[in-house]
ChimeraX commands (.cxc) that place a marker at each C-alpha (Angstrom):
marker #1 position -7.69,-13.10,-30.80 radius 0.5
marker #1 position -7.58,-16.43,-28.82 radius 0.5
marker #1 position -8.09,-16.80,-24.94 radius 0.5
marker #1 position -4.95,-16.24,-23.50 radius 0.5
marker #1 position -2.71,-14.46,-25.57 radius 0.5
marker #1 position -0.27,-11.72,-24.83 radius 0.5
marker #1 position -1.53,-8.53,-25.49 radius 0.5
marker #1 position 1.25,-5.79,-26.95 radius 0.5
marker #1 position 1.98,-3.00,-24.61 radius 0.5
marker #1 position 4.40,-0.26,-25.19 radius 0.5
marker #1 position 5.47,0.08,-21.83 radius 0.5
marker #1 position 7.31,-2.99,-21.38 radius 0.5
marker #1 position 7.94,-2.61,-17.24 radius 0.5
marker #1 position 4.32,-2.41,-17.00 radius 0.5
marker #1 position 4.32,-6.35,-18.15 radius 0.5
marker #1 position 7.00,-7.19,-15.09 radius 0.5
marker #1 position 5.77,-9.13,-12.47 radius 0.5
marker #1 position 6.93,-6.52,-9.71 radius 0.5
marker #1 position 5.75,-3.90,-11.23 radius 0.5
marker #1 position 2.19,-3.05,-10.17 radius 0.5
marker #1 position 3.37,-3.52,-6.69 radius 0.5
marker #1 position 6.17,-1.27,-6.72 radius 0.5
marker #1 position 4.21,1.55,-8.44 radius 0.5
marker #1 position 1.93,0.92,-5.78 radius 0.5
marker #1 position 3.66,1.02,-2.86 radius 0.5
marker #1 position 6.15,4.17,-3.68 radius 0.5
marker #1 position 2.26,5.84,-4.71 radius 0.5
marker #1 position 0.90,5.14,-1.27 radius 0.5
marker #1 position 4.06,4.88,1.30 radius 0.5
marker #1 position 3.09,7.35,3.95 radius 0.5
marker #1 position -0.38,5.87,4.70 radius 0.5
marker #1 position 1.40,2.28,4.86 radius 0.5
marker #1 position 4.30,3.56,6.61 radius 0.5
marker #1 position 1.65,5.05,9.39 radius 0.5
marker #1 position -0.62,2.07,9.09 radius 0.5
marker #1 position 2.36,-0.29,9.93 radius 0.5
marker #1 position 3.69,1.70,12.54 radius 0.5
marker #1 position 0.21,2.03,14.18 radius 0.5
marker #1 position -0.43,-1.66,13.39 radius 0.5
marker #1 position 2.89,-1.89,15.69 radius 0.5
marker #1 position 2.67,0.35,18.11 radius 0.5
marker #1 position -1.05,-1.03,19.16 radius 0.5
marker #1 position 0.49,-4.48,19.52 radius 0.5
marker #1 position 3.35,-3.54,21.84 radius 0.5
marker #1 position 1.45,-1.04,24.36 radius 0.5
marker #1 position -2.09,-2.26,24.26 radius 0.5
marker #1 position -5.12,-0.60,22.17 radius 0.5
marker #1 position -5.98,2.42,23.02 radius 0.5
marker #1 position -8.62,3.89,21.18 radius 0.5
marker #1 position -7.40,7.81,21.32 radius 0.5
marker #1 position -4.27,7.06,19.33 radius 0.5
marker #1 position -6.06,4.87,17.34 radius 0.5
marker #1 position -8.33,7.75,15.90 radius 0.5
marker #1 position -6.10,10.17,16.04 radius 0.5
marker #1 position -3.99,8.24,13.91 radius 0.5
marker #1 position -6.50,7.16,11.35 radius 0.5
marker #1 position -7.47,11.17,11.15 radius 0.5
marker #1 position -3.59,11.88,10.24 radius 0.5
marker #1 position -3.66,9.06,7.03 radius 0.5
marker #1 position -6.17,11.43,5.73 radius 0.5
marker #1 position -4.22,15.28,6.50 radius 0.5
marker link #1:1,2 radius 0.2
marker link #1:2,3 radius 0.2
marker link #1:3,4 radius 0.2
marker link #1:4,5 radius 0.2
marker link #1:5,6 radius 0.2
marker link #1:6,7 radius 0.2
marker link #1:7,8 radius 0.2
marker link #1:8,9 radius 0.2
marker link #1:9,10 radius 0.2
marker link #1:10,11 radius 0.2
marker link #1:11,12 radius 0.2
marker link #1:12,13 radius 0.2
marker link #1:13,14 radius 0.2
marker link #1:14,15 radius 0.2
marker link #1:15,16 radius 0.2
marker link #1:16,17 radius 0.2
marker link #1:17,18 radius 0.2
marker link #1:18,19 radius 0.2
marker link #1:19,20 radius 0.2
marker link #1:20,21 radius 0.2
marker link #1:21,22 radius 0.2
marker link #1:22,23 radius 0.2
marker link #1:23,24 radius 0.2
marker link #1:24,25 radius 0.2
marker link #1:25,26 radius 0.2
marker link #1:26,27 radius 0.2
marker link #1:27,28 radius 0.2
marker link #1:28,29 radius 0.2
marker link #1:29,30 radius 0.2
marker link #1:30,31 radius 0.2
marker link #1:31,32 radius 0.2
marker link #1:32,33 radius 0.2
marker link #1:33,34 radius 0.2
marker link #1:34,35 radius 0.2
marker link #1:35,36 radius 0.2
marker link #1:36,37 radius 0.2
marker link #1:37,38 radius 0.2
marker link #1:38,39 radius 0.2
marker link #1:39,40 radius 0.2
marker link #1:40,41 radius 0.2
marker link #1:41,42 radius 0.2
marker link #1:42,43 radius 0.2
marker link #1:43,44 radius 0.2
marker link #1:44,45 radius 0.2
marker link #1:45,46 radius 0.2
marker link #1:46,47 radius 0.2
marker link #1:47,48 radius 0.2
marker link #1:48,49 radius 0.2
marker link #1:49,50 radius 0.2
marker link #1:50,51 radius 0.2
marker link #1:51,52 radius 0.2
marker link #1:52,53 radius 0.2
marker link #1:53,54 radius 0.2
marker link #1:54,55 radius 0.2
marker link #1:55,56 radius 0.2
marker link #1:56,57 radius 0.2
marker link #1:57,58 radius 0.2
marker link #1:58,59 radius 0.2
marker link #1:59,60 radius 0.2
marker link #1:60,61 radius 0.2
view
């Protein structure tokens, strides 16, 4: 098989260039959902190191 070629694959949606990412993110929303809101929420008020942790310890509950 040369460099380069297309490899068969059953699962054709698996090929799409989407894909991967979408999988990923419905797999993984509530830890991005909190990340982005914490990501947020730190920006607006200030840092504050409590809510920071506390936060981090709730991705992992």
């Amino acid at each position: 098989m040369e460099y380069g070629a297309i490899l068969f694959c059953w699962n054709v949606e698996a090929q799409l260039p989407g894909y991967n990412m979408k999988v990923y993110i419905i797999k993984y929303r509530k830890p991005i959902i909190i990340t982005t809101c914490v990501i947020l929420l730190q920006i607006i008020f200030g840092f504050d190191p409590k809510f920071c942790i506390i936060n981090i310890i709730w991705l992992f509950v």
